[in-house]
C-alpha positions, 0 to 999 in steps of 0.5 A: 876888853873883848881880847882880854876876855877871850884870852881868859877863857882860852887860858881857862880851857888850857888849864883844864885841859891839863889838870887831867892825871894819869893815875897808876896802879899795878897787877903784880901777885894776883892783886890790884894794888891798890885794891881801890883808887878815887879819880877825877872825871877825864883822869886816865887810870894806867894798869901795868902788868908788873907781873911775871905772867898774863894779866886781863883787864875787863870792867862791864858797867853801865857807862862803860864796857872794856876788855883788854884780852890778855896782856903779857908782863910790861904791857899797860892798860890806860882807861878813862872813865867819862862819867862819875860812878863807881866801877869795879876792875877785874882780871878775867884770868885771876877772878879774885883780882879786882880793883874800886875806882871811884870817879867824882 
């Protein structure tokens, strides 16, 4: 029985463990597209730059600081947000550019 027990809490955790997604979104003519995304705790959120030219990815929040520098057309960005909250994504070059992302 104890076997059996430990088999169902390893299965559990693989599970889990793959539930993660990755979430897409794209830089392409000065926007974020989609503007807003919702995800899950431990999803990862992939920005491409689909663009013809530089985009930056910076996010300055309470749970999180990050900046990409510059990143040249084709380059992704993969965040992973630890904690719920609401963040707002920006590109420092494109100041208008910016991105909700609602972690649950």
């Amino acid at each position: 029985m104890r076997t059996l027990q430990m088999a169902i809490v390893v299965s559990v955790a693989a599970v889990s463990a793959t539930a993660a997604e990755v979430r897409q979104v794209s830089q392409r003519g000065k926007e974020f597209r989609p503007e807003a995304i919702e995800m899950t705790t431990g999803d990862t959120l992939r920005i491409m730059n689909d663009d013809t030219f530089l985009h930056h990815v910076y996010v300055k929040h309470p749970n999180m600081n990050f900046d990409s520098g510059g990143r040249r057309p084709g380059e992704p960005v993969d965040l992973r947000f630890a904690k719920p909250g609401t963040y707002e994504v920006e590109c420092e070059i494109h100041p208008k550019m910016k991105l909700t992302v609602e972690v649950k």
